[in-house]
C-alpha positions, 0 to 999 in steps of 0.5 A: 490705527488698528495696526498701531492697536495690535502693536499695543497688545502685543507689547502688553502680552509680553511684558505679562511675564515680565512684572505684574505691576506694569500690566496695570500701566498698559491697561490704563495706557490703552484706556487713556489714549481710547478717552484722549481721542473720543474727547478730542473727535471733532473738538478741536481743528489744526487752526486753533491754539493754546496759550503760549504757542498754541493759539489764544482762542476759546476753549472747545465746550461740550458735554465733555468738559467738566469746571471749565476743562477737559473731563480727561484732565480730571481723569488725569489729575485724578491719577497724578495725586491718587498715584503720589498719595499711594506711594506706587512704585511705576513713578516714571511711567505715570511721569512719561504720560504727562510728558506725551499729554504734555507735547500734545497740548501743553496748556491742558498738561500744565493745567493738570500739573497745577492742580496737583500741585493745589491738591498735595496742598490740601485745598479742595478747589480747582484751577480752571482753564479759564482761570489760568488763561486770564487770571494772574498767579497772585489771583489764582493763589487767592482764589484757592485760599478762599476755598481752602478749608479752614476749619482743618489745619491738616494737610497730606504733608502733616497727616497721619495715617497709613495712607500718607505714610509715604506722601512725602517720599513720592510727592519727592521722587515724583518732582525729581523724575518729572525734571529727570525725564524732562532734561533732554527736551521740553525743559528748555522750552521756557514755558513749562518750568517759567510757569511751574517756578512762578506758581511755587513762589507766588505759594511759598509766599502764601499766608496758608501754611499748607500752601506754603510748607507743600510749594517750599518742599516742591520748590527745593526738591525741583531746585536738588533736580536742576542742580543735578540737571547742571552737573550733567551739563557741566560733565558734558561741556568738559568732555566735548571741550577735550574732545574738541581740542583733541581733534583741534590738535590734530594734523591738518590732514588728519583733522575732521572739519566737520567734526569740529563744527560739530563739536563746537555746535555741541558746545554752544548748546551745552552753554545755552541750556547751562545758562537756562538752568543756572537761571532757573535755579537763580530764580528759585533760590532767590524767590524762594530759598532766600524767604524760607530758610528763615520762615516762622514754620521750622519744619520749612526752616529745616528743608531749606537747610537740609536742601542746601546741604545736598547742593553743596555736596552734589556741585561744589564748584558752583555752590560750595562758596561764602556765599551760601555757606553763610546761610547755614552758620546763620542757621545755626542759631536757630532756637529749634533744635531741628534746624540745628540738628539739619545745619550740622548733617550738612555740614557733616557732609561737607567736612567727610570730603578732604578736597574740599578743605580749602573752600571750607577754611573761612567758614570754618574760623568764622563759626568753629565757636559756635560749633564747639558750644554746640557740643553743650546743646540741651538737645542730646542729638545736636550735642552728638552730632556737633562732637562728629562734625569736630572730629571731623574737622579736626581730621580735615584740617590736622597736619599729623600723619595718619601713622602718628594718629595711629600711635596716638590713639594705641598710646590714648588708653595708656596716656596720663588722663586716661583714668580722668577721662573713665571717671568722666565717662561713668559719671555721665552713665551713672548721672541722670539729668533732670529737665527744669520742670522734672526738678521743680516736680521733685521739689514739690514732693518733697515739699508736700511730703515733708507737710504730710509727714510733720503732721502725721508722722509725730502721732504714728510714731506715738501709736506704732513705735513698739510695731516699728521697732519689730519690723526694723528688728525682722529687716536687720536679722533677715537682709544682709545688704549694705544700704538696707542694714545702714538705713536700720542703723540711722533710723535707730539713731534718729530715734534715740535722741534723748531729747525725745519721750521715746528714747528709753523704748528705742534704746531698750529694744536697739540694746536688745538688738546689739546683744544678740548679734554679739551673742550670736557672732561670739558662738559661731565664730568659736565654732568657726575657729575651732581647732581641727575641723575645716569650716564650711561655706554656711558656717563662713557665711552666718559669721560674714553676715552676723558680722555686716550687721555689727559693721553697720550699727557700728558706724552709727552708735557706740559700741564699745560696752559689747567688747568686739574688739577681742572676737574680731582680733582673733578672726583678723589673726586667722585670716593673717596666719591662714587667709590671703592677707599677706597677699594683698598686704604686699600688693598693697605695699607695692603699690603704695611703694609706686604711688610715692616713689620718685615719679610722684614729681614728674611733670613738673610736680617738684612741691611734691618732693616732701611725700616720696619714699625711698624703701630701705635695705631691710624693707627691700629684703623682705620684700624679695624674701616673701617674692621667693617664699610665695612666688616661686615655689612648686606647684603641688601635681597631685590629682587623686580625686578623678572627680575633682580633677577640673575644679582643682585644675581651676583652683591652680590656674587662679593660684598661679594668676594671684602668684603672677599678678605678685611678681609683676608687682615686684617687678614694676617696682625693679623697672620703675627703679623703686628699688635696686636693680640688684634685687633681680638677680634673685629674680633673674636666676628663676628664668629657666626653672620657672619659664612656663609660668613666669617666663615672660615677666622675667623677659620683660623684666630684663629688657626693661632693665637693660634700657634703663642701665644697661652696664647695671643690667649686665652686673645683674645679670652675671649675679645671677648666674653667680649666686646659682654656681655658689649654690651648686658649690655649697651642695656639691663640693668642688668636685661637681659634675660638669654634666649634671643638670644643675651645671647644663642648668646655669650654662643654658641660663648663661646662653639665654642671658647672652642671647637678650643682648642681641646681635648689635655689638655696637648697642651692647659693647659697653655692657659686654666689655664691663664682663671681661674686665670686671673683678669677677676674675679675682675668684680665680686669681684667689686659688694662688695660682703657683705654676711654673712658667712653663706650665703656662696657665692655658685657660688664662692665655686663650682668655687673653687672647680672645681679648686681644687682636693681631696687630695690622690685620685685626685677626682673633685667636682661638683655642678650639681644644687641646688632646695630646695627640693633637688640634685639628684647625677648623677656621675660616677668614672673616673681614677684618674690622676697620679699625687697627688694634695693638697687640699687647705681649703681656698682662699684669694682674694685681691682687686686691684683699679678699673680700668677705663676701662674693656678692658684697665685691660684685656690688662694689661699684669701684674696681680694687683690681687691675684690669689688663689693657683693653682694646675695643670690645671683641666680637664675642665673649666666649671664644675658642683659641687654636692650639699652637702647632709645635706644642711641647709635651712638658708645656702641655697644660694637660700633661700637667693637669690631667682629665678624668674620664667621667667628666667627658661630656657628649658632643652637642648635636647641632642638627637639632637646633635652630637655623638661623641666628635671629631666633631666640634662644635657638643660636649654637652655643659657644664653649667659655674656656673659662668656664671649661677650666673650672673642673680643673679648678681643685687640681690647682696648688692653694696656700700661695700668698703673694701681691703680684703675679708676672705672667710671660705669654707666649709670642703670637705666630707669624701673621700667616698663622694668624690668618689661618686661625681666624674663624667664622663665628656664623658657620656651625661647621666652625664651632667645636664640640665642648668635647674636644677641649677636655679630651 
């Protein structure tokens, strides 16, 4: 005794640095074993026994008993109630107590445990050991119904205070740990929870709604216990089942016999316990479960419901099926919205896993109805958590990949109900619903008021007309706000009805009124429009304000002996000639433009057909003109003023912004095809000039173009790059310098048209070969050409030939540069393609009338000139042919037509541009033979007419040289500088 003594002490000196809290559990251990074994000294000998294994004798009397039970039980009682009312964290060790008392003397233990029980419920009365000897549950539960208290209807669950702000929550967590703790040993004795599971039916049964609220919450949170018990089981018999047929598979010799007989002993009692709990839980489902989730109190409606939601949840292969699904659709219906609110929590919980999709199909067919109205329920709460329970199922049960709802959700904001669903959305913000008696209130005021006011509102007015009429005066000339100034407005209009005896008063004072706001607007806005001053913010303002006051008596009277119109058709001509008008005058163009255009009759909307508008030539015209006018022009970089430096670096972002929101404008108009894609040639042609600002619009611009058409894209396109070489003529003559900027300028646009078409020649190669073959040539056709044969036009032969293939091998000339000492060979073989192309010897071009203008014959969409024969598009547009071999001085173009030397340009650097291919705008630029003749252009003989011209070309080397010359486009090293073409 002493030494087991010593062993406590010295537990409880250890754990004195552990936790504060457990020395109290220590110091009440040692004061409940000392009173344990002082009251049962000589008070009880081995042969006597309790109830139900412990004997049926009486029992022991003595100064220690108190209402015919040990004065320890009260100690014990005492604390189990006090420690579960003050919410104490040391739950388990209090719980262990029990068990040990438990195992001592289980009557005693048990008889502890239902008093506790009777006390959570609030019912002064004890349970004595005579009464739970001899006395049914049904007489124990009536007993302690006649001393219940019943002039109080409070009980620990329903009562308010600090000190039962947590009754609930332990009163919980003490069932869940009391099953928990006594899983592995005395809870398969059937004597402990037989007695605990009958005395909570027998009180949920009670007509005391203390009784039976407390036992309901006991019982379902020592059901949640015993499903969790059952989980545990069932985990364990599927891993000693592996475990056995593991060793069962195994060789004979290898096999442990014992091991199997162990293994299977194991089983039988992981099944028999599985059996004892399944029943239990039987037992309280069906005496009690089945009776409460209906009961009258919804408080007990919603924990059933809510309790059940978790069973299903913890162990869905036992209770996730119709027949306890059907509880909670059943529930559904309740007419308390706080059992709704717990049947879609539950569910909720269920529908957020997706294995459980096929358990859930037939609930979810049988009550998706309910569950969509419950969307509309007047409780907010239940409303939302139904709109989450059918996202969630539409997610569980939807056969879209998650990628796809992925695009659907980005493509949402952009979809056709989008504005719908905003005005849908503010609506329900901006809308405050009245509940019935809140609007059977606000009728009733009305009705009172209007009462109080058709008495005395006739003899106010009478007696302090002239007082109300100065202070709508003082409201109209001191506030400027919308709805103040418009209720001034309609008050005068209420009161001059000429029906009324106060109409001349009314009238006389709103005439007075009108005139000085037009007196006063007609003197500020002289001032305002006066010739050679800037007005200032207040004088801007005075005329804003004067003018809002006439706006709102405007709406209401008739104003037109005050003659505003001239004053205000000044200000309107103002603001057109100096203010923003034009801007928002053509934005709202656009706009008008897009909303009747052609896509007003998509979806099926064919009767709308009558309304669509197709904007004219001249209106497109002067739409482009005010784009050019107000869009691309400079930016004005003058910062003298140090000190407004960052207010008017602001003042130039906003410009720039209001210049931007314009072209887009436009732009939208171009893509959504309102108006001619030619149009944004003009557009196109800035691309370079004004990149920073507007450069991914145009980009965007181009690519939206080119998916519409590509062909007309392509036309638009060379446009562009057409008009700018036809404003570079027109400044500079012919005699152009080639390394001008204006000229680098239109090559480097050309280079980044080329580069938006892509590396795919199969996506672009109609688009490409409509350049070749397009009428553009007929500009070069209209010099007169008069050449000799053997001066052989070289421009045009390499032109032919980069169009043309060598016969089987599918090869690709090139002329890399002409110089009179010479040609280096700079090639590389490439794969040949997988088609064969034939080689034409010659081509013949027809010469169609000139036309009047260069853009009227671009625009023409029939061809009036001969194009040559084509084979499949090549590789590359521009392309540089290979000087042939033995090339006569007399046959040389150059010795016909020789260079300057100021038109030399400098090689191109390469190691300064990008590496690789796919970057934009980064690829090495090919030199146009075409274009690298055109300073040549002048020197060519003019005043030649003739129809046709036969141009005899030169026959193609033998196949090897074919093969020499064949280049590797992608080798940098294999690309000419432009220099060696105009040595």
């Amino acid at each position: 005794m002493k030494k087991m003594e010593d062993n406590t002490t010295l537990v409880f000196i250890v754990d004195i640095k552990a936790n504060k809290h457990q020395i109290t559990q220590a110091v009440k251990k040692l004061y409940d074993n000392d009173v344990a074994k002082t009251c049962k000294k000589g008070k009880k000998g081995p042969g006597e026994k309790g109830k139900g294994g412990n004997g049926g004798g009486k029992p022991p009397s003595g100064p220690n008993r108190m209402n015919g039970h040990h004065q320890q039980n009260g100690v014990e009682n005492m604390m189990l109630f006090e420690v579960v009312k003050m919410g104490k964290s040391a739950m388990q060790s209090v719980v262990d107590d029990w068990i040990e008392s438990y195992k001592h003397d289980r009557d005693i233990a048990l008889l502890d445990l239902i008093n506790f029980f009777i006390q959570c419920s609030g019912c002064k009365g004890v349970v004595t050991a005579e009464m739970f000897r001899h006395m049914q549950n049904s007489e124990i539960i009536r007993k302690m119904t006649e001393e219940f208290d019943e002039d109080s209807g409070d009980y620990p669950l329903t009562m308010a205070g600090p000190q039962w702000k947590k009754f609930k929550s332990s009163f919980c967590e003490f069932i869940g740990v009391l099953v928990r703790q006594c899983q592995y040993s005395i809870i398969y004795d059937e004597y402990m929870m037989d007695t605990v599971i009958s005395l909570l039916t027998g009180l949920s049964d009670s007509q005391v709604r203390a009784f039976r609220h407390t036992s309901t919450l006991a019982a379902m949170k020592l059901m949640t216990a015993l499903v969790n018990v059952a989980l545990n089981l069932s985990i364990n018999m599927d891993n000693t089942q592996r475990q056995y047929e593991a060793e069962r598979n195994k060789m004979i010799g290898k096999r442990a016999n014992e091991r199997l007989e162990l293994l299977l002993q194991k089983r039988k009692e992981l099944q028999e316990n599985q059996d004892e709990i399944e029943n239990m839980m039987n037992a309280i489902f069906k005496g009690v479960f089945v009776h409460r989730y209906r009961d009258a109190i919804a408080e007990i409606r919603a924990i059933c419901i809510e309790e059940i939601g978790i069973w299903m949840k913890m162990y869905s292969d036992a209770f996730l099926n119709d027949s306890y699904l059907k509880y909670v659709g059943w529930t559904m219906h309740d007419k308390q919205g706080e059992v709704r609110l717990k049947c879609l929590t539950a569910l909720q919980g269920l529908y957020y896993n997706k294995e459980l999709n096929s358990k859930l199909e037939l609930f979810t067919s049988r009550f998706k109805d309910r569950i969509v109205s419950m969307t509309l329920d007047k409780e907010y709460d239940v409303a939302v958590q139904a709109i989450k329970l059918l996202t969630l199922v539409l997610q569980l049960f939807s056969r879209r990949d998650p990628e796809e709802d992925g695009i659907m959700k980005r493509r949402g904001r952009q979809g056709p109900n989008a504005n719908l669903v905003k005005t849908l959305v503010f609506f329900f913000l901006e809308s405050e619903v009245l509940t019935a008696k809140e609007k059977k209130t606000q009728l009733d005021d009305r009705t009172k008021i209007t009462e109080l006011f058709a008495v005395a509102l006739p003899q106010l007015l009478a007696k302090h007309l002239d007082a109300l009429l100065r202070q709508i005066r003082n409201i109209v000339e001191k506030h400027t706000d919308t709805d103040v100034l418009e209720a001034c407005s309609k008050t005068y209009h209420a009161l001059c009805n000429e029906e009324f005896t106060i109409f001349n008063r009314v009238d006389i004072s709103r005439s007075q009124l009108i005139d000085e706001l037009a007196d006063k607007f007609n003197r500020l806005l002289e001032d305002f429009l006066q010739e050679g001053e800037e007005p200032d913010e207040d004088d801007a303002y005075q005329v804003l304000s004067t003018l809002k006051r006439i706006t709102a008596f405007h709406n209401a009277h008739d104003l037109s002996k005050w003659d505003l119109f001239a004053c205000n058709y000044k200000l309107l001509k103002t603001g057109i000639e100096n203010g923003d008008m034009p801007e928002q005058a053509f934005t709202i163009l656009c706009d008008i433009l897009m909303i009747f255009s052609h896509q007003i009759m998509s979806g099926g909307r064919d009767m709308l057909e009558p309304l669509v508008y197709t904007p004219d030539s001249s209106l497109q015209s002067e739409l482009l003109s005010f784009i050019l006018d107000h869009v691309f022009i400079e930016q004005d970089d003058d910062n003298n003023s140090a000190d407004g430096q960052q207010e008017e670096e602001a003042s130039k972002i906003a410009a720039l912004h209001k210049r931007r929101n314009l072209l887009a404008a436009f732009c939208k108009l171009i893509v959504y095809s309102v108006v001619e894609m030619n149009t944004a040639a003009d557009i196109f042609k800035q691309y370079m000039k004004y990149y920073n600002d507007y450069g991914d619009i145009i980009k965007e611009t181009m690519s939206k173009t080119r998916q519409i058409d590509k062909i007309q894209c392509a036309k638009t396109l060379i446009l562009s790059l057409q008009q700018l070489f036809n404003e570079m003529i027109q400044e500079n003559g012919y005699n152009f310098d080639r390394s001008s900027s204006t000229f680098s300028g239109i090559k480097e646009l050309a280079r980044r048209f080329a580069l938006t078409f892509g590396l795919d020649q199969l996506k672009t190669r109609e688009a490409i070969a409509m350049l070749h073959k397009y009428v553009y040539l007929e500009k070069f056709m209209t010099f007169q050409m008069s050449l000799r044969r053997e001066d052989v036009w070289l421009p045009l032969m390499s032109y032919r030939n980069s169009l043309l293939a060598g016969g089987d091998d599918d090869t690709m000339s090139v002329i890399s540069g002409i110089s009179s000492r010479g040609s280096t060979v700079r090639s590389k073989k490439s794969k040949p393609s997988t088609g064969k192309r034939k080689v034409v010897e010659g081509m013949q071009l027809a010469l169609t009338e000139e036309s009047s203008s260069s853009d009227s014959m671009w625009l023409s969409r029939e061809q009036t000139l001969h194009t040559p024969v084509m084979m499949q598009t090549p590789q590359l547009t521009s392309t540089i042919m290979r000087e042939p071999k033995r090339l006569r001085p007399e046959d040389s173009f150059m010795s016909v037509y020789p260079m300057q030397t100021e038109h030399h340009q400098t090689p191109l650097d390469y190691n300064r541009r990008g590496t690789s291919l796919m970057e934009d705008d980064e690829e090495p630029i090919v030199e146009d033979v075409m274009m690298s003749s055109e300073g040549r252009i002048e020197d060519l003989n003019e005043g030649m007419d003739f129809d046709t011209m036969d141009i005899d070309l030169p026959p193609s080397k033998n196949r090897r040289e074919r093969t020499e010359l064949k280049p590797d486009f992608f080798d940098p090293a294999s690309i000419m500088d432009e220099s060696v073409g105009l040595i």
